[in-house]
C-alpha positions in Angstrom: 0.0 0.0 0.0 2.6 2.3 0.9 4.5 1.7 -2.5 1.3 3.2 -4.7 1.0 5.8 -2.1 4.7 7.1 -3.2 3.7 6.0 -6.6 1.0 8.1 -6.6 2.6 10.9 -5.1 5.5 11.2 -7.4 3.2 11.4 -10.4 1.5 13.8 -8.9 4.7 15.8 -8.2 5.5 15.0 -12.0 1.8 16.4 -13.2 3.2 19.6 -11.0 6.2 19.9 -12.3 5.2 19.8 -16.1 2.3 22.2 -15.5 5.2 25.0 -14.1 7.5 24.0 -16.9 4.6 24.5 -19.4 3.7 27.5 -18.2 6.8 29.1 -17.8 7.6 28.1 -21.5 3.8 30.0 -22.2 5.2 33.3 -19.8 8.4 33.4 -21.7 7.0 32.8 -25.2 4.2 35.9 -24.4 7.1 38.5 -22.8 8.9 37.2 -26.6 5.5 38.4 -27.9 5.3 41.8 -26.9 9.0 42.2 -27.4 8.5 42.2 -30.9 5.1 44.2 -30.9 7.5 46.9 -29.4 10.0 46.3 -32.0 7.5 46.5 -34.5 6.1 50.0 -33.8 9.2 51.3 -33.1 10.3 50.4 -36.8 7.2 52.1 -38.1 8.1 55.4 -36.5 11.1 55.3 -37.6 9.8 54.4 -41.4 7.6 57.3 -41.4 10.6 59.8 -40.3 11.8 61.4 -43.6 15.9 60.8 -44.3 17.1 64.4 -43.2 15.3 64.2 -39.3 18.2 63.2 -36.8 17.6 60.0 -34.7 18.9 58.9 -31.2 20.7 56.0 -29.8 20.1 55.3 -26.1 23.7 54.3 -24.4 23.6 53.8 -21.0 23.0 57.8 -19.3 23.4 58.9 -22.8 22.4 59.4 -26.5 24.7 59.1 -29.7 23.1 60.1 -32.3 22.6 57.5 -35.2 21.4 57.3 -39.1 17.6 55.8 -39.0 19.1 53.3 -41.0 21.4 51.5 -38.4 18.3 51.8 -36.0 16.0 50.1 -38.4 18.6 47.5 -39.2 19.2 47.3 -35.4 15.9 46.7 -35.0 15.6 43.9 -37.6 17.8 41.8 -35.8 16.2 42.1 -32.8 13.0 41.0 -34.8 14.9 38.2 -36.4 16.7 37.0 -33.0 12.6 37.1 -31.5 11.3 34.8 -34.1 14.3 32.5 -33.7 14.1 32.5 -30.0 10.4 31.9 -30.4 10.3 29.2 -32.6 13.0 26.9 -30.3 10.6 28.0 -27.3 7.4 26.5 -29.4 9.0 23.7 -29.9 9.7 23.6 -26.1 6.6 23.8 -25.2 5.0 21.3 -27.7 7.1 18.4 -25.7 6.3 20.3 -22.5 2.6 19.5 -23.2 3.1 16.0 -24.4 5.0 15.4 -21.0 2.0 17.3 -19.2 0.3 14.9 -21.0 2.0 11.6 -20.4 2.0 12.4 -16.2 -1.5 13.0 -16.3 -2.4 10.1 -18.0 0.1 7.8 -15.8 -1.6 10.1 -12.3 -4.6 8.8 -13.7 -4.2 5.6 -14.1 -2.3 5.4 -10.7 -5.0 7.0 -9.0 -7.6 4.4 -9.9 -5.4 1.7 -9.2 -5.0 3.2 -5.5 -9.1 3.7 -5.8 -9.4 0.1 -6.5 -7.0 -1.0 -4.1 -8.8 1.4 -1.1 -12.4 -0.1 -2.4 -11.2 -3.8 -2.2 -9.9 -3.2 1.5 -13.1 -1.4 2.7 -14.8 -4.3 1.2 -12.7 -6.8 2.7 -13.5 -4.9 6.7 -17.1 -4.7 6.0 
């Protein structure tokens, strides 16, 4: 009895443990998200700024100022390093949720057989 007790309990810690890894892909894969939403609308101001207007570079306390084109080029590999970055985390998180999947199904499964086992020795008293 005490064996499907642990058994139990370390699927359960395994269904755990999935979920947080699952949704810590999920967090990570949103912040990646709105990174590039940011990067995005930055690049479209800087589009719509004709040649001549003077842009700024943040540098630590400071700004240097920089062509529109290095920003926007700056910018796309930021985009392109997001995409990248989100892809591998995708693919993360579609064997994060097969695991999820496979420790639910083995919690279930040890679950009814602890059931079961409770049921037969509440039968066997009475």
């Amino acid at each position: 009895m005490k064996e499907q007790e642990q058994g139990l309990l370390e699927a359960q810690q395994k269904v755990i443990a999935a979920r947080q890894s699952l949704n810590q892909i999920s967090s990570l894969i949103s912040t990646l998200e709105r990174e590039k939403r940011r990067i995005e609308i930055a690049r479209e101001e800087l589009a719509s700024l004709p040649e001549s207007r003077g842009t700024y570079k943040a540098v630590g306390r400071m700004f240097v100022s920089v062509p529109a084109t290095d920003l926007l080029k700056e910018l796309d590999t930021k985009k392109a390093a997001c995409d990248e970055e989100a892809g591998k985390l995708a693919e993360r998180k579609a064997g994060s949720e097969k695991a999820a999947g496979e420790a639910e199904t083995l919690f279930k499964k040890r679950y009814l057989a602890f059931q079961q086992q409770q049921e037969e020795i509440h039968s066997k008293k009475s």
